[in-house]
C-alpha positions, 0 to 999 in steps of 0.5 A: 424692870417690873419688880422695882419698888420704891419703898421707905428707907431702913437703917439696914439700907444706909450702906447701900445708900452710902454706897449709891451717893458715893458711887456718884460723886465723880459726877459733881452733884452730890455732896458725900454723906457719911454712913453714921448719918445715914444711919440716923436719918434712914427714916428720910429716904426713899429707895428704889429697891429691884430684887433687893439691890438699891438703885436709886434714894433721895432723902426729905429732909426738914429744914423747918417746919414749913421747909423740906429739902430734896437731898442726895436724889441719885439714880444708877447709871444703869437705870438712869432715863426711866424716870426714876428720879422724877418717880422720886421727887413726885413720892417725896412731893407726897409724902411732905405733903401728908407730914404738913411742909408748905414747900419743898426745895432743893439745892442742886448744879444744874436746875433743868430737871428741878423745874421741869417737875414744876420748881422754880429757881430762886434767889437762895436768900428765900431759903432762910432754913437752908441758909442758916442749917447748911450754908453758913458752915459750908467753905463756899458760902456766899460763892455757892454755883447751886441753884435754889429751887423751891416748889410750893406744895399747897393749892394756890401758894405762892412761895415767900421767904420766912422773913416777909411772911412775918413781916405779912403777918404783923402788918 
């Protein structure tokens, strides 16, 4: 595996994206995406690239302007236990970082990988962003079985959902 390169995504890599995340869906952890989205939000993605084949993405994607969201982060099985995923996560912890999110989070069915990169599992009303982009039109809002997972991103920040920051702030 010595010419894998994880590198920004391009619109000419949303098929392979595409074809990657629905590759995968059998195995319950990714939601479908469809390709015109890919398309618009290639921007977002990171990719593992060996010898031109995708073999692994996961998209940053902005809830607000303090909130990123780890999405679609899905590795080949024939690629899987080498660390690309946590490789992943660690560019996109990076590259929020140097855009100005506050916190990264993620919504996820099993949380072990999550908080072994440092996440920590909270109540998904502490993801105000989240609830209000993706949640609300979903069929199983309020019965959801995922995880919220939040990392904060600056030294010494403790995550508070938005709502208590204002609060903080007026008090």
């Amino acid at each position: 595996m010595t010419d894998l390169i994880i590198r920004a995504a391009t619109a000419a890599d949303a098929e392979a994206i595409h074809a990657l995340v629905t590759s995968h869906l059998d195995e319950g952890h990714l939601l479908p995406r469809a390709l015109d989205e890919l398309r618009v939000h290639a921007e977002r993605f990171l990719v593992c690239d060996v010898a031109g084949a995708i073999i692994g993405c996961a998209e940053l994607a902005p809830l607000s302007l303090s909130v990123a969201e780890v999405r679609s982060l899905v590795v080949s099985r024939d690629f899987r236990g080498v660390r690309l995923a946590q490789r992943l996560v660690g560019e996109l912890r990076a590259r929020a970082l140097t855009l100005g999110f506050d916190t990264l989070t993620a919504f996820i069915h099993d949380a072990r990988f999550f908080v072994r990169q440092g996440f920590s599992i909270v109540p998904h009303v502490w993801v105000p962003e989240k609830i209000m982009t993706d949640c609300v039109g979903c069929p199983l809002f309020r019965k959801c079985e995922q995880f919220a997972v939040v990392l904060p991103l600056q030294a010494r920040q403790m995550y508070r959902p938005a709502h208590r920051q204002v609060a903080t702030r007026v008090a």
